[in-house]
N, C-alpha and C positions, 0 to 999 in steps of 0.2 A: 868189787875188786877192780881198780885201774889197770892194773898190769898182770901179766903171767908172764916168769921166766920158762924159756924150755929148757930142759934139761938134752946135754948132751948123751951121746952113748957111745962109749969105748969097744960095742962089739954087736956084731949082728943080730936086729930084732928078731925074737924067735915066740911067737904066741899066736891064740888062737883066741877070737873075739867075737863077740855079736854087737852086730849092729839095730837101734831103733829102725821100726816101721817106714815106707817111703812116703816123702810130705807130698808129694805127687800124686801116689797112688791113693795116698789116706782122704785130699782133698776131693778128690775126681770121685772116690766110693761116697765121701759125705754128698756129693751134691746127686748121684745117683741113686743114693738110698733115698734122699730126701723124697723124692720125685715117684722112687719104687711105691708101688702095691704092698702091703703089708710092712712087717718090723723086719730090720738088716740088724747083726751082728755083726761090728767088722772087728777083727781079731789082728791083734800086732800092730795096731794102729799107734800114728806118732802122735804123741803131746809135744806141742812144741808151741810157740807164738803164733806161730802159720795157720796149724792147724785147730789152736783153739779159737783164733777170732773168725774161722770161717764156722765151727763148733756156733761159737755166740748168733753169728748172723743167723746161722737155719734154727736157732731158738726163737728169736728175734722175732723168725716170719712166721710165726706159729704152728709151726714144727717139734712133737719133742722130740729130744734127745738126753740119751742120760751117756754121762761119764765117767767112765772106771779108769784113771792112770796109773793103779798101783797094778792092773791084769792087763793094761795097753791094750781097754775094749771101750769101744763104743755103739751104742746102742741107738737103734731112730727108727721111729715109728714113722713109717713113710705114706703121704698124704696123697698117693695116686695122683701127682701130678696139680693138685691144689695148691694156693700158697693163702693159709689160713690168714695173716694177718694180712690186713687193709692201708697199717702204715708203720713204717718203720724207720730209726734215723738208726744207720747200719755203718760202725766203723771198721775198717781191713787195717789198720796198722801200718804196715809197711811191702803184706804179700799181696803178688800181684794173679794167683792164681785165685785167693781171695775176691780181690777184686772183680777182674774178670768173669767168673763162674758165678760168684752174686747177683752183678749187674745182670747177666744172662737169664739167669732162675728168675729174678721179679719183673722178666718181663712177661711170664707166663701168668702172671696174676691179672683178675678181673678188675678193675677199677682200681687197682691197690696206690697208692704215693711211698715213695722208698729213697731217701736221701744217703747217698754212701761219700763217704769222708775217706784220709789216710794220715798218714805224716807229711810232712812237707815234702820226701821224695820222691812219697808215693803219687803227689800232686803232681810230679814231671814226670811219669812216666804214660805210654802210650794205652788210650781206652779208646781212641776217635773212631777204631777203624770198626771195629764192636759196633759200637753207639748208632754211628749209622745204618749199619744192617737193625740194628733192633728198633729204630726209629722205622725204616723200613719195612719192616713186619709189624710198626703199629702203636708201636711206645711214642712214648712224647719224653722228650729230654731237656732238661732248664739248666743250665751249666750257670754258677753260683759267680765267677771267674771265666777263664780260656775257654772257649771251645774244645770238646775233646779231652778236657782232661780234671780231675776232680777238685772239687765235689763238685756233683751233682744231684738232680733227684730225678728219678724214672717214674711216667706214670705212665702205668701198662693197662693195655688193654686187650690184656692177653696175646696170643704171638700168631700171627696169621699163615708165618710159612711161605711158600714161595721159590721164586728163582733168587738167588743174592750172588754178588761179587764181592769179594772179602781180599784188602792187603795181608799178606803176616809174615811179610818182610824183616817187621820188628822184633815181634813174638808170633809164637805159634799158639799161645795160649786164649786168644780172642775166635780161632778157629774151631778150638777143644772147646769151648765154653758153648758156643751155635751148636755143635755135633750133638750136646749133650741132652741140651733143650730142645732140641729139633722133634723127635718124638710126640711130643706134647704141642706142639701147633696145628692148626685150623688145618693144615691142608700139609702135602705133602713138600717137603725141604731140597731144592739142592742147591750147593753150595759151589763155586768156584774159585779158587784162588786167585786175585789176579796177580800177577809177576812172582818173586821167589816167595817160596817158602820157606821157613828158615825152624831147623830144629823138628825136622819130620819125624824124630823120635817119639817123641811126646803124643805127637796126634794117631800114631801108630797103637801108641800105649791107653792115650783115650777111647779108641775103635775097640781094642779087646776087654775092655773092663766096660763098656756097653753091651758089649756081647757075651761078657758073664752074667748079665745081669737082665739078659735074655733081649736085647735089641742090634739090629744086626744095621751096619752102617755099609752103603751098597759103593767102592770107589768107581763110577763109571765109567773115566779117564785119569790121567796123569792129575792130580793134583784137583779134581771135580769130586763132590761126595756128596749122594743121595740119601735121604732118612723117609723112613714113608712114615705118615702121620697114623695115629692109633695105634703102633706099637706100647706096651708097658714094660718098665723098669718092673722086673720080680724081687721082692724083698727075699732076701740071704741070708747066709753066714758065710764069712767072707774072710779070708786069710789073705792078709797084706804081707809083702816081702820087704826084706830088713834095704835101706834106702841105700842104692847103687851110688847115686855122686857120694855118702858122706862116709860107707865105705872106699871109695879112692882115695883119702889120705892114707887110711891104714896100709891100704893095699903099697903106695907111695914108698911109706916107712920101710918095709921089706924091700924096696927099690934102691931107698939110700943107700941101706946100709949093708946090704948083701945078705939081708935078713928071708927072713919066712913068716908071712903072716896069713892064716886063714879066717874067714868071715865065713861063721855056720849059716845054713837057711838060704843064700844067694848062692845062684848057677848061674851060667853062662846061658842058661833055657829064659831068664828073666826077662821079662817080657818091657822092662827099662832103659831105653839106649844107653844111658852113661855105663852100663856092665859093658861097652865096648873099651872102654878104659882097658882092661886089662888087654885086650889088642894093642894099644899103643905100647903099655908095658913090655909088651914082646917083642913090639917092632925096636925096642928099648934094652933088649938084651934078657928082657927077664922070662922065667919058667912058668907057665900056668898050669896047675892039677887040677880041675874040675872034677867032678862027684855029683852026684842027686845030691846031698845034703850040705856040701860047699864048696868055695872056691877057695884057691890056697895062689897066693905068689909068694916064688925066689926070687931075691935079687940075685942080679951080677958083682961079678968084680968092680964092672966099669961100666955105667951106663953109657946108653950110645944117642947122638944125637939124628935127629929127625927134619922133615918137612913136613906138615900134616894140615888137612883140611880138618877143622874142629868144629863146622854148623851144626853138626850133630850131637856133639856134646860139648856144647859150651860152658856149660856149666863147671867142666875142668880146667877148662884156660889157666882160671889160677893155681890149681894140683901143679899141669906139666910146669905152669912157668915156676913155680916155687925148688922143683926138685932140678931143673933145664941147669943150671949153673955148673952142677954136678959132672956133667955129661963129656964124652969125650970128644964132641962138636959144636958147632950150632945145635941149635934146636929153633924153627922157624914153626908160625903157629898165625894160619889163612882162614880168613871168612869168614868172622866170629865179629863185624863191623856191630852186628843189633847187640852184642854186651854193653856197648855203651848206653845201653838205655835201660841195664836190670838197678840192682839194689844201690849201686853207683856204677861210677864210668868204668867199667872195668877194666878196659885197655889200657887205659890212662894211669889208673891206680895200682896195676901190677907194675908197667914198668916205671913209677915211681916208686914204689918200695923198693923194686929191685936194684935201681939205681942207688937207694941210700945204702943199700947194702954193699955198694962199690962195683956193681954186676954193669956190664956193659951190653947196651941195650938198646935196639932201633924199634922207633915205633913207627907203624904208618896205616891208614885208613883202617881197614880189616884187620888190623894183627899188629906181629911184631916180632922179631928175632933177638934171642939171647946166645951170647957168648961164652964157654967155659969162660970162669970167673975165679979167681981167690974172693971170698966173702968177707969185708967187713961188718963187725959185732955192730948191731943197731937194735934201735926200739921202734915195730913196724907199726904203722897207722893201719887201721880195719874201716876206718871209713865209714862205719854202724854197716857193712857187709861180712853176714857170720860167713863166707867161704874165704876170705883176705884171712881172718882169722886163723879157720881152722887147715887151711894152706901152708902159709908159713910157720905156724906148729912143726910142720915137717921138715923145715930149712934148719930147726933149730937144732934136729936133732944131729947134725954134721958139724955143727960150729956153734963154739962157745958165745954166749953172751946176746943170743937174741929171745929179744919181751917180743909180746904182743900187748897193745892195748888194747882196752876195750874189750879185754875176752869174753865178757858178757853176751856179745854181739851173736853170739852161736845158739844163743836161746831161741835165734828165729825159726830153726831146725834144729836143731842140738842140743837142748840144752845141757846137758851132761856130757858132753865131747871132751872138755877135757881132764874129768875122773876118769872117761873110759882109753884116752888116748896116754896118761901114764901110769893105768891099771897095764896094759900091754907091756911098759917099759919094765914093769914088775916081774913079768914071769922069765 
């Protein structure tokens, strides 16, 4: 399918939904389990693009794993820290948690050779800062092309550990990937950041799901993190929580439209920075009901506009900026500069769509301010980024006549997003 039209809606979203597995939390347990002592069951685990080409790699490295997407389970027999196969040509598609957490795991290997590939996007996005701590701890690294950036091939020699300095200015996901492997090296780990960090959600969310899986990650100072070597990953069973960013369109839709929409299985207890979303929602005019077993948003009459730092969940820049137009202000949106370097430019490509929409729009270094707008009808570009997508899905439902193209593009996380986003418009 080239295009989706969205359908509009004459009257307040009112339903209650479930959301897939988090591709975060799903990735982080695949490369934890792999690593664990005995077999993990991870339960509510996402199928998605993301998740199965990081699936394929821990095959790959001779690892099993079996796959159930009709019971959202996956199953891995975990290699105690082994990495059976000796060589492998290992493609990630276009995820960079993927990438990242792979290139990490084979450098734990003895003598192994492991060539990792992407799409061509995935070729400009940032691995340098990785590569050299892992060269650092011992790998050898042949870059095919650019320095830093892929393909390349790793030949590890196992991971020595050590003192390291690590950027994650860009992402925070080259950080999360060292934490993870850190355990299994020659000697004991610590890590220091050097300059910002960016997206301390994530690494927060790394640290706890190491510690469920019985390894404990020691913060010594502000942004310094210690692992003592000969800890073990314990194999599980492991309940993954339905995914915070892909719940915030839904949550969005009850913003529009002065609706109510509740997501069973996520709380405000989620252990996910983007569940801060529904904090901005508030600051936004909207109602939050939490519960042990979900969260629920109302919207307002009239949304309100904001000022907000979003390093922490950037991953919604395009949510606020899609429904911002709405709003009875500005809505200004700071410090979110490293999205130019995810699935595309993202700064760039929000306030391009937005502008086709007739939305008047400043853009500048880190961010960018939107203006209440009237919305002209257009057909939005996705860029091959499933959140551009599944984003303006939500603009659509206020104003006639807006496509998305490419809606395919959500199968990187979503593949089903939008049967499940006008099963909601159903009830």
């Amino acid at each position: 399918m080239d295009t989706i039209a969205i359908p509009t809606v004459n009257r307040p979203v009112d339903a209650t939904v479930e959301i897939p597995g988090s591709k975060s939390i799903t990735n982080r347990a695949l490369l934890v389990a792999a690593l664990a002592q005995g077999d993990s069951i991870l339960e509510n685990a996402l199928f998605s693009e993301d998740s199965e080409y990081f699936a394929k790699c821990i095959e790959q490295l001779g690892i099993p794993i079996t796959l159930n997407p009709n019971q959202a389970q996956i199953q891995v027999a975990g290699k105690g820290g082994d990495i059976p196969a000796k060589q492998a040509d290992l493609f990630v598609g276009l995820s960079g948690t993927t990438a990242r957490f792979i290139s990490a795991l084979v450098a734990l290997g003895n003598g192994g050779e492991y060539r990792l590939d992407g799409v061509p996007r995935m070729r400009e996005r940032p691995m340098g800062d990785l590569l050299n701590v892992l060269q650092a701890g011992g790998a050898t690294v042949n870059f095919d092309g650019n320095p830093g950036f892929m393909p390349y091939t790793v030949y590890s020699q196992q991971f020595s550990g050590g003192n390291f300095r690590l950027k994650a200015n860009q992402t925070s996901q080259q950080l999360s990937a060292l934490l993870m492997i850190a355990p299994y090296a020659q000697q004991d780990t610590l890590v220091e950041v050097e300059g910002t960090l960016v997206s301390q959600s994530y690494v927060k969310m790394t640290c706890s799901l190491m510690a469920d899986f019985g390894v404990e990650v020691i913060e010594t100072k502000e942004n310094q993190f210690q692992i003592k070597s000969g800890q073990l990953y314990q194999g599980r069973n492991y309940t993954i929580e339905p995914d915070a960013s892909n719940a915030s369109y839904f949550f969005a839709a009850a913003a529009v439209t002065g609706g109510r929409v509740r997501v069973n299985h996520l709380t405000k207890q989620s252990c996910q920075g983007d569940i801060l979303w529904l904090n901005v929602l508030e600051q936004m005019g909207c109602q939050i009901n939490d519960s042990d077993t979900y969260t629920e948003v109302i919207g307002p009459k009239q949304l309100q506009g904001i000022d907000i730092d979003m390093n922490d969940i950037s991953d919604l820049v395009q949510t606020l900026g899609a429904i911002a137009p709405f709003a009875n202000s500005p809505i200004t949106i700071r410090n979110v500069e490293h999205i130019r370097y995810k699935e595309t430019e993202r700064i760039h490509a929000v306030v391009t769509e937005l502008r086709r929409l007739g939305v008047k729009v400043e853009e500048f270094a880190d961010g960018l301010k939107i203006e209440p707008s009237p919305i002209t009808p257009a057909a939005i570009e996705t860029y091959h980024d499933h959140r551009m997508a599944m984003a303006f899905a939500v603009t659509g439902l206020k104003v006639p006549g807006i496509v998305i193209k490419d809606p395919g593009c959500t199968a990187k996380t979503f593949p089903d997003y939008f049967t499940r986003f006008f099963k909601m418009l159903e009830q």
